[in-house]
N, C-alpha and C positions, 0 to 999 in steps of 0.2 A: 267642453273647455270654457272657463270664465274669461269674459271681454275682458279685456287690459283696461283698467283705471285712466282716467285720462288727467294733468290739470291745463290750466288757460295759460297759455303764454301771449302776452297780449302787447301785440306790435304794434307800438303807439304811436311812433315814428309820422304813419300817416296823417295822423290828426296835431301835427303842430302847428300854434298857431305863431304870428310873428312875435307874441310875448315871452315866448319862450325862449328865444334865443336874444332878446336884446329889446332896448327901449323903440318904442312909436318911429323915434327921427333915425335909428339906423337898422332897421327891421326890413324895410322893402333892401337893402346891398349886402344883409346879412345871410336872409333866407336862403336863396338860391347858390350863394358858396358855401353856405353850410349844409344841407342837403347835396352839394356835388364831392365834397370835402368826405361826408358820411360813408359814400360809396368808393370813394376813390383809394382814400387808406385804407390802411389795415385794420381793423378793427380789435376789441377785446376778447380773447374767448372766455365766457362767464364758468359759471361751475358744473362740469361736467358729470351725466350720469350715464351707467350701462343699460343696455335697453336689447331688447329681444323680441322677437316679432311682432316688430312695429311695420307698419302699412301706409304708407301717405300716399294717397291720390290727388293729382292737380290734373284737370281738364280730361285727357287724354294717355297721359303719365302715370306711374303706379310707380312709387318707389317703396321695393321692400328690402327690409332690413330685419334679416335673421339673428344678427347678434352683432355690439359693437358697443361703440362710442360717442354719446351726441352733447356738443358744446354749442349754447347759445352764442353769437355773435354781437357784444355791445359795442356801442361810440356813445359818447357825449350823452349818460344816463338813457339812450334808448337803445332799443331789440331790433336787430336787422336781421335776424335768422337765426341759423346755424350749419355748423359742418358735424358730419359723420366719417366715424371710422371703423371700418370690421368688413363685416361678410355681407355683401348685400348685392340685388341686382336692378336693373329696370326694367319695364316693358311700357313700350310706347304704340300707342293701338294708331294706324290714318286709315279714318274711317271716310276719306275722301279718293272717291274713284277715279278721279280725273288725276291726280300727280302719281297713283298708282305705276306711270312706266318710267319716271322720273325717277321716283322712290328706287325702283328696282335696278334699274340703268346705275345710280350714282353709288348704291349698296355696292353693286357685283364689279363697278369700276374703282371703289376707293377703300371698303374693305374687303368684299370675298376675297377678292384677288389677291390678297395681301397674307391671308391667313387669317381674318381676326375672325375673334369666336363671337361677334355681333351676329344675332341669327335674325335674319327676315323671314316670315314663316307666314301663312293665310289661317285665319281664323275666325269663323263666323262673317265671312264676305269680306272682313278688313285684312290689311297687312296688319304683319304685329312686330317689332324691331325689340327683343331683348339681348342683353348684356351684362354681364357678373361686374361687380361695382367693387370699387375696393374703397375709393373713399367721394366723398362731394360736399361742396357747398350749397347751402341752399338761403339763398338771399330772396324777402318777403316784403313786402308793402301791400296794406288794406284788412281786410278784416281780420280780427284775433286767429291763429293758428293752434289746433289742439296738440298738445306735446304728453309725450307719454311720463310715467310715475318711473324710476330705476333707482339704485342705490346709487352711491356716489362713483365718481372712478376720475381715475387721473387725466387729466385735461388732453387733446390730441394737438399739442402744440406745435411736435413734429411733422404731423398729415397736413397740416390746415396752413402752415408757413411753404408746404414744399405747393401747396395747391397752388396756395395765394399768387408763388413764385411763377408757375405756369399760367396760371389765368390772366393775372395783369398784363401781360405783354398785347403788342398792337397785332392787329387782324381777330381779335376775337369779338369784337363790337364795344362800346363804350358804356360801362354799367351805371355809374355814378349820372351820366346824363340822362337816361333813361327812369332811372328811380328821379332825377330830380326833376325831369315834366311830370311822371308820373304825379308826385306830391304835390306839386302846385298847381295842374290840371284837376285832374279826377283820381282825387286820394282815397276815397272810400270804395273804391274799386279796387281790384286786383293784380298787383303785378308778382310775378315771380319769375326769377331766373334762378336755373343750376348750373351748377360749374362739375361735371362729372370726370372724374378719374375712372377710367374704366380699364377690363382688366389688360385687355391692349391700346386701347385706344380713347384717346378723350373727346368729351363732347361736351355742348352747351345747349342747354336745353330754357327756352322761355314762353310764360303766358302770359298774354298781355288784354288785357280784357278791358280795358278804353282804348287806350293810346292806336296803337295799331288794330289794336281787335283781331291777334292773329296768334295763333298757336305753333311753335317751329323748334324741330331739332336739328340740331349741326354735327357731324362728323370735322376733326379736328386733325390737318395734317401737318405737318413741319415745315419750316423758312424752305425756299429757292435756295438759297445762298445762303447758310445762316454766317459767314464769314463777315460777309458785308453788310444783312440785314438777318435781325432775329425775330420778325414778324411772322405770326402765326398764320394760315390761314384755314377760313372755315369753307363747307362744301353744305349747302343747306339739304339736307334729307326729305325733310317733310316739313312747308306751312299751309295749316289749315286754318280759315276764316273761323273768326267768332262770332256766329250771330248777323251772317251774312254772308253770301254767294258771291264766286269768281265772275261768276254772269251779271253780276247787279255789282258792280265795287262800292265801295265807301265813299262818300267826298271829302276830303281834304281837311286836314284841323283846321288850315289857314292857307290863301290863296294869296298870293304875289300879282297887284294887279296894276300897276303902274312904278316905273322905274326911272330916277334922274342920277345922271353920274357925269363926274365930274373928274376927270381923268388928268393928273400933271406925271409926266413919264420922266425921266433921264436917259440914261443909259442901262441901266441896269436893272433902277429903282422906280418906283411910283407911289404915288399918294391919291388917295382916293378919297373921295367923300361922298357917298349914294345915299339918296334922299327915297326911300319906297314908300308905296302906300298898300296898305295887306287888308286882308279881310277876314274877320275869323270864322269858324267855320261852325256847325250846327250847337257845337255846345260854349262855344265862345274860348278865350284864351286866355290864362294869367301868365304862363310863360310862356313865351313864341321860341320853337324849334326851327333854325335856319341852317343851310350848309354853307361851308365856307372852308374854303382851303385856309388849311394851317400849318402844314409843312405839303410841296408841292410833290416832293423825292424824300420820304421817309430814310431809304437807304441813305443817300448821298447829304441829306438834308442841305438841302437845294428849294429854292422859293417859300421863303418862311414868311405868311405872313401875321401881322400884330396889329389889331386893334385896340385903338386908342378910345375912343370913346361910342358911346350909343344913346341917342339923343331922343326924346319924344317930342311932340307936335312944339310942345311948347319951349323946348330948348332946355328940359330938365335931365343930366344924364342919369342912366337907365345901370342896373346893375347887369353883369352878363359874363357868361363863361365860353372862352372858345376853346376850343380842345379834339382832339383826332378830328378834324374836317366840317367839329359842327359849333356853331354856335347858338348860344339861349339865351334869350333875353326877355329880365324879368319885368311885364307892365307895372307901372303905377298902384293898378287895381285891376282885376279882373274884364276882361271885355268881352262886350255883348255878342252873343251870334249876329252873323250877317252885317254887321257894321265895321266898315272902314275906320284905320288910324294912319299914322305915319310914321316912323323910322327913320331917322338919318345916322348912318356909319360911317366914320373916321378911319382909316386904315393904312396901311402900306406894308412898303417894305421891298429887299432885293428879289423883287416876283416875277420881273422879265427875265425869263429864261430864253437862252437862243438855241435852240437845237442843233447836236452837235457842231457849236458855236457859229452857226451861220448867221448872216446880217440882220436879221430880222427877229420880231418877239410874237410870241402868239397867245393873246389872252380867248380862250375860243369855248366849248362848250358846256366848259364844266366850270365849277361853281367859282368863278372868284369874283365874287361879290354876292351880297347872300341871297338866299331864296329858297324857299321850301323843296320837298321831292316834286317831283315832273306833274302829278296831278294837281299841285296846287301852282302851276304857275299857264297864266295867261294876263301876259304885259305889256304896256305900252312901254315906249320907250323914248328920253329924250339924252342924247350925250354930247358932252362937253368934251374933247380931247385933245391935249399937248401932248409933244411930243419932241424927241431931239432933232435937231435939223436935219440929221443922216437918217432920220427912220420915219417914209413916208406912211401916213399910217390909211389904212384903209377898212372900215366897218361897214353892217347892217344897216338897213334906214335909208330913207331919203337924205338926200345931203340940201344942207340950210347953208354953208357955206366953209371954204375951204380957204387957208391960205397960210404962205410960205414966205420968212425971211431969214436973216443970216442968226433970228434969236433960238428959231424954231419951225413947226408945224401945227398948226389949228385945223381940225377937222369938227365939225357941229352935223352931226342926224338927230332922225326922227322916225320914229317908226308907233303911228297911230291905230295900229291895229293890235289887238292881243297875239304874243308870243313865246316864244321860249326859244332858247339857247344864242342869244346875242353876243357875238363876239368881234371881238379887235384884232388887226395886225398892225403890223409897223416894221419897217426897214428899208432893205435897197429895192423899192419897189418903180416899178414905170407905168404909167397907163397910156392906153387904147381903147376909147371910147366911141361910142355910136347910138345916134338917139335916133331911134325912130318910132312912129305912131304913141308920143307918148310914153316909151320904153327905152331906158338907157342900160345899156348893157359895158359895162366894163371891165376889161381883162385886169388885172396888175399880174406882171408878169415881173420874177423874184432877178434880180443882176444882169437885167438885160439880155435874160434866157429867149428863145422861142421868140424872135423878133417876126420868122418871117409865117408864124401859127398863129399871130392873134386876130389876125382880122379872118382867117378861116376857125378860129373857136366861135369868133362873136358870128358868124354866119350857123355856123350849125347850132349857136344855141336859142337864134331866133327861130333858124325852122322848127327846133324842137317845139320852142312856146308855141308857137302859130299851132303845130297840131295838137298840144296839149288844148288852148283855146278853143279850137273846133269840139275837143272830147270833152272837153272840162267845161271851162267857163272863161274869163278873163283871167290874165295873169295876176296874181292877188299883190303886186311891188310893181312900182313905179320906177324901180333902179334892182340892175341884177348885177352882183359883182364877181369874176373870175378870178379867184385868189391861186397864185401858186405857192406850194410849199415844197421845200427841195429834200425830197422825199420820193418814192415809190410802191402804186399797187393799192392806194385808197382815194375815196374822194368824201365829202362833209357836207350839208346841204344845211348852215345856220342860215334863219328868215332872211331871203331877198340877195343870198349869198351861197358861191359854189366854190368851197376848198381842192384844189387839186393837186397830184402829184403830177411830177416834173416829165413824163410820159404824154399827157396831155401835149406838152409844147415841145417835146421831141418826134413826135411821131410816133412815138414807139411804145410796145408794150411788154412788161417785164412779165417770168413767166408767172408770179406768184398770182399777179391782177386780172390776166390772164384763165387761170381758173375758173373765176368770176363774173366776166364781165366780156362781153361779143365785139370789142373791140371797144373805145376808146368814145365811138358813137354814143354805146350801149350805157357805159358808165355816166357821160353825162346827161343822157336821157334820165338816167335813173336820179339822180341828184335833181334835175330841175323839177322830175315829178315831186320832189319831196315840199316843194314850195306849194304844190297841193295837200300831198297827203304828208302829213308832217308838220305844215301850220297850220295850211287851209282847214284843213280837216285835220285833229288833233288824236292820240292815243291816249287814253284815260290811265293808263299804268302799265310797266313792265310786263303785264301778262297779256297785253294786249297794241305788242310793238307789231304785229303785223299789218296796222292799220296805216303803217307807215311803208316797212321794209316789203312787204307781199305788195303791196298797192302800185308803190312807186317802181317796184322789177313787174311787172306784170305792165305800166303804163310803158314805160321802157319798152317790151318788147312790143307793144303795139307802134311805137314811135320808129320803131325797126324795120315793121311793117312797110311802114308809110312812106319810107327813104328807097331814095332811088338805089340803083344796084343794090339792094337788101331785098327786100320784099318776101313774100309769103315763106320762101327758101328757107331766111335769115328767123324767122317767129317760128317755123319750123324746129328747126333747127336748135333754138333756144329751148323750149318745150321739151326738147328728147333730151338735151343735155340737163336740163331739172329735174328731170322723171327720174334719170338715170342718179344725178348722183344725191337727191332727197332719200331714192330707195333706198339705198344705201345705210341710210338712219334713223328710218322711220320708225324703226323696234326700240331704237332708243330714250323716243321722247315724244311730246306733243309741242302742237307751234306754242299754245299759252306757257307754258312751261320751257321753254326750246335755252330760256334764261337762266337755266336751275343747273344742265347741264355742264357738271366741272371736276374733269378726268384730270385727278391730281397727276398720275402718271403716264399721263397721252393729252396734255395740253394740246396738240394740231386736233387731235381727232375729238377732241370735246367743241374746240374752234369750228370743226367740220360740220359737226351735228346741227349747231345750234346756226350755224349759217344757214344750210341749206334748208333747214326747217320754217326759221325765221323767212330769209329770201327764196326761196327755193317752192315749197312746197305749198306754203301760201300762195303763191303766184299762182302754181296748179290748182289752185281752190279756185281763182276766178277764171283762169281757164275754163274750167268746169264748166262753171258759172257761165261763162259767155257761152260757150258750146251750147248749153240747156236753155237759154234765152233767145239767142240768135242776137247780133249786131245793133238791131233798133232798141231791143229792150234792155240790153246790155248799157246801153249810152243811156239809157230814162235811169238803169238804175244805178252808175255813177254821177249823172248829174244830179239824184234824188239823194244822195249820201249827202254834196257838196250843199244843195236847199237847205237839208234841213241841219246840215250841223256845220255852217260855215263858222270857224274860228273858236268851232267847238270843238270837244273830245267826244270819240262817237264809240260805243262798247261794239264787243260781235254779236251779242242778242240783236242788238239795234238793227246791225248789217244784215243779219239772219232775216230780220223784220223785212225791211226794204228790200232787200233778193225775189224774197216770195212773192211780194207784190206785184214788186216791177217785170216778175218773169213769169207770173199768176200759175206760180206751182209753189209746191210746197219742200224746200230746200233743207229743211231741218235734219234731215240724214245725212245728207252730205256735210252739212256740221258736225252734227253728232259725232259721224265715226273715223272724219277726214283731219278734222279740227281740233275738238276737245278728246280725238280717241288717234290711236297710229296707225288707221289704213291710209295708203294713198288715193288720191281722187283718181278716177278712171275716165 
């Protein structure tokens, strides 16, 4: 049989330069919305030809197409792809052994179960995911793409509008952002994302070969509520690195390394103005990707916030687009690796939300104010904040000074150490403070709740430190604060700061917290560990939150240990009950992966999984660990974690590393098959 003719379609899109869209003086405010602008519309479909066993491979991907319709995709005289329509299928190969129980866990929970004819099958050592296609888009950036020779045929105006219709909506990821780092970072490389219509079920498929350097397909399910909200959401299947290991991650495009804000609040509303200093990362930056809330409640569209301006060093504004949650903003000129700039953001807007309209606001661990994904932030911090006279407000940080008239509240910290997740409250708050050795610890306790629990919170949560101190090292804050939030069944550990529900200062515990956590002790043992493991000691990325959640349950239970009427009983006891309900899950997932876990149709038990995995069976990893060391070498090699990587991010090869040492055996199985594989540790 004769190869198919092929000609050049030549997606130029990548290689524009600023002359192309406009003169010298408005080129740097042009590029970036016009490149977001390219993706975001609808584009042209060019002139379409029929085509027959045509073949496209990308990374991992194979899409074939037996017989159909394929229309290039124009904007503004360039090539952004095309869509296809007819008879065609995929098969998508992960040839990555590690998300292997992930992969099969989210298949048999989001489609087997369902009926769809998406078939997971083994092939030559890999999983292999195919699916009958009925139509897709396929949007390109970077080197020319080979397009096959076909007769003419009538345009697929009808496929590629009903696609367009289902793709654009929110929860499928933001494409136009993505292609617009793409072009002004690393254009000559490769991005592509598919938009698939499959024959039951849609997916999205992308390879991203700088940016993220990650290869991922998404299974595609339908709103919660599409009444109220018509947001889509995705269920990741498979990401596999490009050109680099789960055990070695990537560093960061750009790190967030100093932070000044400037907070005037009202009542409902705020103005902000944050001053950052970033750094860019090994290949340098022309546009900076940051996150930033943009509507807080997509449903209810509730805390909408709008940026006014984006300032550079020298007070020039900066072109920049915010949109779904992210914003990008395009430098001057290109900037060097490993050199620092600055940033100043203008912002606001009605972003104080009170939860189920209680007195108080809670700006707390998610992005409202900007800053890269979680690898790239380790910050200092210095904040300004007003506040209405009714809303006492209380933050992170050392306090520089505080004070209160009939115009308002002024609160000024400082926090000179590298962080992440700094956050604010404000409201009907009261305090009860106590400084000792150096350490101030104070409750705010929410309408005058729990008047006669604070002075026994702040007692239990010095003992905790004290034995943390003995395990660890010094307490890494100089001020520890006890936020209540009126609420039930979680607590929050942002730097030098312990969020709690209203249990805490009732006495009591509701059944859901209960599950969870050995009483009330348990929980905030586990929260004050995380001012260890959590700042002190940092988590390098999502696949590697057990650096946090395993650490901090696991010092907890030793903190159990140590209290009176608890004792060996109570660490007992804990132990069985993680054995007990981790097994439970263990077939489902791996701890790095434990995040991937999302049972469209059993929300609790996807909750479950990735809990007990994450807190749970990690924990029993250093149980292990301690059982195989014995007590002295155990304490060498959590204080040998805290030496060598204070205020850093420490990977699990690292810990792998340091285990072996410090307990001079060789621990690497018990990674291996506990860890990155789903047995339980014994």
């Amino acid at each position: 049989m004769r190869a198919p003719s092929f000609l050049r379609l030549a997606l130029t899109l990548a290689l524009l330069t600023p002359g192309v869209t406009g003169s010298a003086a408005d080129a740097p405010a042009s590029t970036l919305a016009t490149h977001v602008a390219r993706y975001a519309n609808q584009p042209t479909l060019g002139p379409a030809i029929a085509v027959r066993d045509w073949e496209l491979p990308v990374g991992r991907m194979t899409f074939r197409m037996a017989s159909g319709t394929v229309a290039p995709l124009t904007a503004g005289g360039q090539t952004l792809g095309f869509h296809f329509v007819g008879k065609a299928s995929f098969r998508y190969r992960s040839e990555d052994p590690l998300e292997r129980v992930s992969l099969v866990s989210n298949h048999k929970r989001n489609l087997a179960s369902y009926g769809s004819k998406a078939v997971l099958s083994e092939a030559g050592g890999h999983m292999v995911l195919t699916e009958a296609v009925s139509s897709f888009t396929f949007w390109h950036a970077g080197p020319e793409l080979l397009f096959p020779n076909g007769s003419p045929a009538e345009a697929p105006a009808k496929s590629f509008a009903s696609d367009w219709a289902t793709f654009r909506r929110d929860g499928l990821g933001d494409r136009a952002q993505a292609f617009a780092i793409h072009l002004a970072n690393t254009p000559r490389r490769t991005l592509v994302r598919a938009e698939i219509t499959g024959e039951d079920s849609p997916f999205v498929y992308t390879f991203d070969e700088a940016g993220t350097q990650r290869e991922s397909l998404w299974s595609v399910a339908g709103p919660v509520e599409p009444a109220i909200y018509d947001g889509l959401r995705r269920v990741l299947l498979s990401e596999q690195p490009i050109g680099w290991s789960w055990k070695a991650p990537l560093g960061p495009l750009v790190t967030l390394t100093a932070v000044d804000i400037d907070l005037k609040a009202g009542r409902g509303g705020a103005d902000l103005k944050v001053t950052e200093t970033l750094v860019a990362g090994d290949e340098g930056v022309a546009v900076v990707p940051l996150n930033l809330y943009s509507v807080v409640d997509p449903a209810y569209k509730l805390g909408i916030y709008q940026v006014a301006r984006v300032l550079d060093a020298d007070g020039h504004s900066l072109p920049f687009s915010h949109r779904n949650g992210s914003l990008l903003v395009e430098l001057k000129a290109p900037h060097p690796a490993g050199q620092p700039f600055k940033l100043t953001f203008e912002y606001g807007g009605r972003i104080l939300l009170r939860p189920g309209g209680d007195s108080y606001w809670e700006l707390g661990v998610e992005p409202w104010f900007p800053q890269p994904d979680m690898d790239g932030q380790a910050y200092t911090v210095h904040a300004l904040l007003r506040t209405h006279k009714d809303d006492v407000p209380v933050a992170c940080g050392k306090t520089i000074r505080r004070e209160q008239n009939e115009n308002g509240n002024l609160l000024e910290v400082r926090i000179d150490k590298p962080v992440q997740f700094f956050s604010v409250f404000a409201g009907a708050y009261t305090f009860t403070e106590e400084t000792k050795d150096g350490l101030t610890i104070r409750v705010a306790s929410y309408a005058n709740r729990g008047g006669s629990q604070q002075k026994r919170l702040i007692d239990i949560a010095r003992q905790t430190i004290g034995f943390y101190e003995q395990l660890f090292e010094a307490f890494p804050f100089s001020e520890f604060n006890i936020v209540q939030v009126n609420s039930l069944g979680f607590g929050q550990a942002p730097p030098g700061m312990m969020i709690i529900t209203n249990e805490a200062f009732d006495g009591k515990m509701d059944e859901l917290s209960s599950l969870f956590t050995k009483g009330i002790n348990q929980r905030f043992a586990h929260e004050i560990a995380h001012q260890y493991w959590g700042h002190l000691v940092k988590m390098p990325s999502p696949e590697e939150q057990w650096v946090t959640e395993s650490f901090s349950n696991y010092a907890s239970a030793l903190a159990m240990r140590s209290m009176k009427n608890q004792g060996a009983s109570a660490f007992e006891g804990m132990l069985s009950a993680w054995r007990n309900q981790a097994s439970a899950y263990a077939s489902s997932g791996t701890i790095p992966f434990a995040n991937r876990l999302r049972w469209i149709g059993d929300p609790r038990a996807s909750f479950l999984a990735r809990t007990t995995l994450l807190y749970e069976k990690g924990a029993l990893i250093l149980a292990a660990l301690h059982k195989g060391m014995g007590d002295r070498n155990f304490a060498l090699f959590m204080k040998s974690l805290i030496a060598n990587f204070r205020w850093k991010p420490v990977t699990t090869a690292s810990i792998e590393q340091v285990a072996s040492l410090a307990g001079r055996k060789d621990f690497g199985p018990l990674f291996r098959d506990c860890y990155w594989g789903d047995q339980m540790p014994k």
